[in-house]
C-alpha positions, -999 to +999 in steps of 0.1 A: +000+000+000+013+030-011+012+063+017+003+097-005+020+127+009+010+159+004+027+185-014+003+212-010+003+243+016-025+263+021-021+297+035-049+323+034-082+313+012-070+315-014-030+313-015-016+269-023+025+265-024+032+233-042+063+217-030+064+192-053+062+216-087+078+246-065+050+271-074+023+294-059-012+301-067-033+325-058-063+325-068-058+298-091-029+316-110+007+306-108+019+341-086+059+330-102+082+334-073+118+331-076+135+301-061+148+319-028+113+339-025+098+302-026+120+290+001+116+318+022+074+316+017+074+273+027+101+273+054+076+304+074+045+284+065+066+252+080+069+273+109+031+269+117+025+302+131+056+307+152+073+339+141+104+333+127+136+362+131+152+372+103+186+359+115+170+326+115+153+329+076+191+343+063+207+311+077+182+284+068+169+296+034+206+314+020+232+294+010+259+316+022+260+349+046+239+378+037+238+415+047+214+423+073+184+439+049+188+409+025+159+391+044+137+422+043+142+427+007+131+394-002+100+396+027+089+429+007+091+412-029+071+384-014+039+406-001+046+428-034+036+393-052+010+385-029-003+411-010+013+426+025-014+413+047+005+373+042+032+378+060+034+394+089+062+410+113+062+405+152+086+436+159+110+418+182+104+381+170+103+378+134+083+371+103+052+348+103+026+338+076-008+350+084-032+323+095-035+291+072-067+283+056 
């Protein structure tokens, strides 16, 4: 018997990540993140609501050391795709996806 593992994230309504094809939809249409945006989108949603510092996001998601804005560059290109309400900021504790669907 064969165990089916899912490959599908729902955050918000109407926002899926694929793992499996590495894309996003929202609403339906593929929102075409780049491969470090993507990363940085599933590895908060893994987080399950904890908020996640920045420190933490530039060392699990980049391969090598990055200057200190690097994460909040690439936060701010995500909610320009997808809208500034998905991911939020804890001042203090870091970056969180909004609530999942």
């Amino acid at each position: 018997m064969s165990e089916s593992i899912s490959t599908q994230i729902k955050i918000e309504p109407n926002i899926t990540i694929d793992t499996h094809t590495m894309t996003v939809a929202q609403a339906g249409k593929d929102v075409g993140l780049t491969r470090r945006q993507f990363d940085i989108l599933v590895f908060l949603s893994e987080a399950e609501g904890r908020p996640v510092p920045a420190a933490e996001l530039a060392e699990k998601v980049f391969p090598n050391p990055v200057f200190k804005n690097t994460v909040e560059v690439y936060i701010n290109m995500i909610r320009h795709k997808l809208g500034r309400e998905v991911i939020i900021n804890r001042h203090g504790f870091g970056y969180l996806v909004k609530s999942r669907a």
